[in-house]
C-alpha positions, 0 to 999 in steps of 0.5 A: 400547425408548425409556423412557417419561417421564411429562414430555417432557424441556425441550428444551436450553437456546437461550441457548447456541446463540443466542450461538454464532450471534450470535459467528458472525453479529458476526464475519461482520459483521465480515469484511463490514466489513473486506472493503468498506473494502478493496474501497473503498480498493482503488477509490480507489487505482485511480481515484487511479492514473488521475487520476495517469496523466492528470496525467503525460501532460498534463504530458509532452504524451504525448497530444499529437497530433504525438507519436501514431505509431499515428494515422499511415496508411501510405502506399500503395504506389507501383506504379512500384517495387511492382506491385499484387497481389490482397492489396492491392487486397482490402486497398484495397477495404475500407479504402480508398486512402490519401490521397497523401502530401505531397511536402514531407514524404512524410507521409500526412495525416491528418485527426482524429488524436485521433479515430483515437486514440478508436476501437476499431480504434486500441487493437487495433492498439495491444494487438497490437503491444505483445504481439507486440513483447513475444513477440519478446522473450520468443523472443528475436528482439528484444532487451531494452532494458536497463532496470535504472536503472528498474527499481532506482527503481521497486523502491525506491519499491514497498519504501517502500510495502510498509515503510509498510504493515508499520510502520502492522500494527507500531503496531497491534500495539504500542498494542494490547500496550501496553494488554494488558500495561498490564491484565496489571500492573494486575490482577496487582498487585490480586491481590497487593495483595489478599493483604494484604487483610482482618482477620489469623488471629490470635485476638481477645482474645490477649495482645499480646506485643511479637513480636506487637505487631510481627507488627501493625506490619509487617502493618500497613505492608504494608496500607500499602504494598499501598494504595500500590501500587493507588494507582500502577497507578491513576495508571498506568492513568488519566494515564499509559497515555492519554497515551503510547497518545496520544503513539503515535498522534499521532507515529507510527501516525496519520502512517503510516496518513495516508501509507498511505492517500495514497500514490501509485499510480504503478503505472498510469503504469510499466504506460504507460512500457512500452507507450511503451516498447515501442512505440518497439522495434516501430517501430525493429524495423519501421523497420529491415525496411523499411530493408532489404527494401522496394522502395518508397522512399516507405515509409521516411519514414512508418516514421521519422516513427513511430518519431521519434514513438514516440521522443519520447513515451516520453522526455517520459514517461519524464523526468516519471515518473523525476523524481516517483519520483526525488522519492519515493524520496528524501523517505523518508529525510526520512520515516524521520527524522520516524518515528525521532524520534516513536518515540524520543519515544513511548519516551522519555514513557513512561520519564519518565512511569512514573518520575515514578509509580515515585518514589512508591513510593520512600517507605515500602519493606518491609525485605527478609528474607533 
């Protein structure tokens, strides 16, 4: 059976548990902390990639309402040459008779095209034509627009991003083995300067011989020269390390995390340069069925005009997007030479700097025993 104690045994100590819990809790906290600066960053990298969509399209005029093919309403169909069948006039009841179009242009009016643009039917309408377009495609029933010019650019300028993101990790971790192997050499060195440290074993009161009174002497000049050693890894530790951990950050770390930071996210407008883009194929595709099957002539100008429109939107688009990624891609030979330069520099400090220390020991050497 159990053994019976006069005194209950105290229970295990809480100090243990209490600091497990409080690591676990301080790295909880931690990860929470990591976690919302990354939900922020991620939030206003996406409001920053609307703002810049919105920029590009005001400046290529990709909103404006003469360049909007998916506002236009088709014209209905002339019963001369199409004579009207139950799915049309079904068609007609719930959405209305189109109005005539104009003779001049053969174009249907349309009252509020930035209204039409706003509703809920003109982005579904949107969002099926580019998925079917983009199936076509995938089944091989339209082709592919070549698009590897692009493609390359846009490739290139992903790359800058993901090398600026690895080179500001690269300076994170270079200042913090900087500062370990900084620690590492001041402490071996007290260690090794405390092997010279404290009264010898020689028995007090010993006749003094000449051996002996070298024995002192060299002891003696290899205090000296421990007291020289704490000396430098002191200066290293108080001027010199600060001051290239300082050079690091002001050249190179701090440059990249700023430019990590800003850089621009154009993914949102690449993401809108295909859907322009598919849009155009769509109504070249459309265009070219009513060429070849329609009855009704009147039906053609409507399919040019949109695709006349479509057209013109993804090439303004297109133009402003290429010429501010050209830019991009560009200005990071520029960057690469303000890197090189302010790592050079950083190297270069801390070479000069650990000479000048080093110099100071050059006085004062212990001879060398074979």
């Amino acid at each position: 059976g159990p053994p019976n104690f006069p005194h209950p045994p105290p229970p295990p100590p809480r100090s243990g548990i209490s600091g497990a819990i409080a690591a676990v809790t301080s790295e909880l906290n931690s990860l929470a902390e990591k976690a919302r600066k990354r939900n922020a960053r991620n939030t206003r990298r996406n409001e920053g990639g609307k703002l810049l969509l919105q920029q590009l399209q005001d400046e290529a005029g990709a909103k404006d309402a003469s360049l909007l093919p998916g506002v236009m309403r088709k014209p209905a169909l002339d019963p001369r040459y199409v004579p009207p069948t139950i799915a049309t006039a079904f068609s007609t009841k719930v959405f209305g008779s189109a109005p005539p179009p104009d003779p001049n242009t053969g174009l249907v009016p349309v009252g509020d095209p930035l209204g039409v643009k706003a509703s809920a039917f003109y982005k579904f309408k949107a969002s099926k034509r580019r998925n079917k377009q983009s199936a076509y495609v995938a089944s091989g029933k339209a082709r592919k627009r070549p698009d590897e010019t692009f493609d390359g650019l846009w490739a290139r300028v992903q790359r800058q991003e993901a090398l600026l993101n690895k080179i500001k990790q690269d300076g994170k971790r270079y200042a913090k083995a900087m500062a370990e192997a900084a620690e590492a050499a001041r402490s071996m060195a007290g260690h090794i300067a405390e092997l010279a440290d404290g009264e010898s074993g020689g028995a007090e009161g010993a006749n003094p011989g000449s051996g002996d009174a070298q024995a002192v002497a060299h002891r003696e000049q290899v205090a000296a020269r421990a007291n020289q050693l704490v000396n430098m890894m002191e200066t290293l530790e108080v001027d010199v390390h600060p001051a290239c951990a300082e050079q690091l950050r002001s050249a190179v770390t701090q440059p990249v995390a700023q430019l990590c930071e800003e850089f621009p996210a154009y993914k949102p407008c690449v993401d809108k340069r295909r859907n322009y883009m598919l849009d155009v194929d769509a109504y070249a595709r459309k265009l070219e069925y009513v060429r070849g099957h329609t009855k009704d002539p009147g039906q053609i100008p409507h399919r040019v005009e949109q695709h006349q429109r479509a057209t013109k939107r993804f090439t303004y688009f297109n133009d402003k997007l290429v010429e501010d990624l050209t830019l991009l891609d560009n200005n990071r030979f520029e960057l690469a030479g303000f890197l090189i330069e302010g790592f050079v520099e950083t190297a270069e400090l801390e070479n000069a700097r650990r000479r000048d220390v080093y110099l100071t020991m050059t006085e004062g050497k212990l001879p060398q025993r074979g």
